[in-house]
Structures are given as structure tokens and as C-alpha cells.
C-alpha positions in Angstrom: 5.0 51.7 -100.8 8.1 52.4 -103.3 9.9 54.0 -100.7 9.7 51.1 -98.5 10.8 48.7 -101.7 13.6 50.6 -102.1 14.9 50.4 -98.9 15.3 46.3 -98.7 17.7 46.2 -100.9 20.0 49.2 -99.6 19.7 47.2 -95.9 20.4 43.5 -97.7 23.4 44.9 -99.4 24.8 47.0 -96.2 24.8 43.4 -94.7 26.7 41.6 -97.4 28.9 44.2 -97.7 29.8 43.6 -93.9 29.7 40.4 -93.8 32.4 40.4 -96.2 34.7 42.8 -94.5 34.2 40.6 -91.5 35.1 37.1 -93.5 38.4 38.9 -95.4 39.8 40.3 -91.9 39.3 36.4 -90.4 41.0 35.3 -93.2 44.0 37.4 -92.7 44.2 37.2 -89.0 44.4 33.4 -89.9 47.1 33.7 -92.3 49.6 35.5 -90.2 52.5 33.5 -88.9 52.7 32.3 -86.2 55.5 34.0 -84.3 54.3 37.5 -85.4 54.3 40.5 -83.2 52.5 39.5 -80.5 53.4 36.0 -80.5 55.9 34.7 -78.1 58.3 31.4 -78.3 59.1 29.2 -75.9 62.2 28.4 -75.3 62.5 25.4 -77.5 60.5 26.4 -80.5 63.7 28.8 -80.7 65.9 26.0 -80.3 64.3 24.2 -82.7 65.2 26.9 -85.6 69.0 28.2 -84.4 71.4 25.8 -83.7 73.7 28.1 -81.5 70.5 28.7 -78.8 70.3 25.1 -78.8 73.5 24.9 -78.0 73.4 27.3 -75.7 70.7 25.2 -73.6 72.9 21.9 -74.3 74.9 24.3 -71.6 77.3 24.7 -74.5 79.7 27.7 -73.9 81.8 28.2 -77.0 81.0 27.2 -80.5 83.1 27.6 -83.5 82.1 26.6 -87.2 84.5 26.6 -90.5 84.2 25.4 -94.0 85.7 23.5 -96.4 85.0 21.2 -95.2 82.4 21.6 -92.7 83.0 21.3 -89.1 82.0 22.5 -85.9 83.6 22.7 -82.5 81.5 23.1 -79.0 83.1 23.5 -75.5 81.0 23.0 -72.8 83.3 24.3 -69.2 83.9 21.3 -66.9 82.9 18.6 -69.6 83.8 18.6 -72.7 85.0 19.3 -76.2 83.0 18.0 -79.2 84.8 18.6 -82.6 82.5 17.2 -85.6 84.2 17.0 -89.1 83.8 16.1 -92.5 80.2 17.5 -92.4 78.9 15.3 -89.7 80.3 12.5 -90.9 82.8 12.0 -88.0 82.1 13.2 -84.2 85.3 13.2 -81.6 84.8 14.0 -78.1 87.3 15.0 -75.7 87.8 15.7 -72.0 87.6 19.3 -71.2 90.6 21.1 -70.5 91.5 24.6 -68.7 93.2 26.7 -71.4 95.6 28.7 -71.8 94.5 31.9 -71.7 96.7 35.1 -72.5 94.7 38.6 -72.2 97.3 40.8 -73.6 97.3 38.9 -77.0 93.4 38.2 -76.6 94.2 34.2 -77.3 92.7 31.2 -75.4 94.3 27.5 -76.1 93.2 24.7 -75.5 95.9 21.7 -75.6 95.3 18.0 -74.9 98.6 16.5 -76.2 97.8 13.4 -76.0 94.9 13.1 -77.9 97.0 15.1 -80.6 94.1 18.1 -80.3 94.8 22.0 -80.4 91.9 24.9 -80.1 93.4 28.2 -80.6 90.7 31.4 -80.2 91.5 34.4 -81.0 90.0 37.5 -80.4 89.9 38.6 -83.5 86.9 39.5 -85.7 86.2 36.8 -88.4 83.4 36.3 -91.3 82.3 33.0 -92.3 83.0 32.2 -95.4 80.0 30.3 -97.2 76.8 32.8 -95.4 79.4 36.0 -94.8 78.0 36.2 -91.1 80.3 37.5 -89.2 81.8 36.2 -85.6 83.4 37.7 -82.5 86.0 35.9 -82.4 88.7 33.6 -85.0 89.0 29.8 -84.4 92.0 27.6 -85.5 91.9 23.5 -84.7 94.3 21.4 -85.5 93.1 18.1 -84.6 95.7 15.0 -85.6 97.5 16.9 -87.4 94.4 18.2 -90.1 94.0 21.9 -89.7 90.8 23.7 -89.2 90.1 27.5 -89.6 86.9 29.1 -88.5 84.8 31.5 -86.7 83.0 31.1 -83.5 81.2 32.8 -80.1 80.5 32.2 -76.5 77.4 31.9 -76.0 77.0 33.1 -72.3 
């Protein structure tokens, strides 16, 4: 009869002892993040957290971004050129052009003289200069006389 006595409590405590292995690993698997190994993204739930992807599936070919102050340039081939200063606070859109493009020097312009607007890219490594991140390419705008200097990709 001990023997038997003795034995409850071994088998009650094996099963609380697992049952609490089991609740701790639910809680974990439930705390991981949702784009953890094993997780895949859709398309726009990248989009949704880098600008330059969702630029990219704007069909956005080039885009360039500088500092003091902010701006940001996007060329979309066959469209257009958006040029957004003063840290959103002003958006100008222009009709898309065909550069100039010269291979030797590794330099594309873009020229509309009319609407006073100059994109020079040069192939020529460049860091941002607020996050340090650096860019294929350096990117110079001179929009109504203001100049801009920056760094920027394609995204193709």
C-alpha cells in the first residue's frame, strides 16, 4: 500500500511538469514575429515598410534622395519625373524626358529647359549623409535655379 501512495504523486507531478513545458513553448511560438524564418511577405507588406520597393512597384525606375533639406527625386521611363522638396512640403512633376547619356564619363542628364529642371547622375559611389547608407550612384538637381545634391539607385 505505501508503494502505491508514493507513486501518485511522482505521476501528478511528471504531468505538471509537462504540461508546463508544453504552455512555455506555445507561448514562445506565439511571441515570435511575424516575418520570422519561415514566414514569407507578400509583396506589399514589403512595400509597406521600404519606400524604394514601393517605388519600385509604382514602376519607378530611378530614385534619388538628399538632405538638407530633404528631397527626393523618382523617374519613372516614358512618364515622368517627380521631384518632392522642402520635406514634402512641395511636389513638382514633370514630363519625362530621354537623357543625355554619356558612358565614357558614366553621366546621364536629364534637361527640360523649359521648365528650368536639370538631373545630373553620376556614376559615382555616394553615402547619404543623415543614415550613412551608401548609394550606387551621385545625384545633382538643380531645379529653378536651387541646387540639390544626393544619392540615388535604379531600381530595375
Amino acid at each position: 500500500m505505501e508503494y502505491i501512495r508514493t507513486q501518485k504523486p511522482r505521476r501528478h507531478l511528471v504531468l505538471k511538469s509537462a504540461f508546463i513545458a508544453s504552455f512555455c513553448l506555445l507561448v514562445q511560438i506565439a511571441a515570435l514575429p511575424e516575418n520570422s524564418p519561415g514566414a514569407t511577405e507578400t509583396e506589399e507588406e514589403i512595400a509597406s515598410q521600404d519606400v524604394w520597393h514601393a517605388a519600385k512597384l509604382r514602376g519607378v525606375s530611378f530614385r534619388a534622395v538628399g538632405q538638407e533639406p530633404g528631397w527626393l527625386l523618382e523617374i519613372t521611363n516614358g512618364e515622368r519625373i517627380l521631384l518632392v522638396t522642402d520635406y514634402g512640403q512641395k511636389k513638382t512633376t514633370y514630363p519625362y524626358v530621354e537623357p543625355a547619356v554619356n558612358q565614357e564619363k558614366r553621366k546621364t542628364v536629364f534637361t527640360i529647359k523649359e521648365r528650368n529642371l536639370e538631373v545630373v547622375i553620376k556614376g559615382k559611389a555616394c553615402a547619404d549623409s543623415m543614415s550613412g547608407e551608401m548609394f550606387d550612384v551621385s545625384v545633382f538637381v538643380i531645379a529653378n535655379g536651387r541646387q540639390l545634391v544626393g544619392c540615388g539607385r535604379a531600381l530595375h
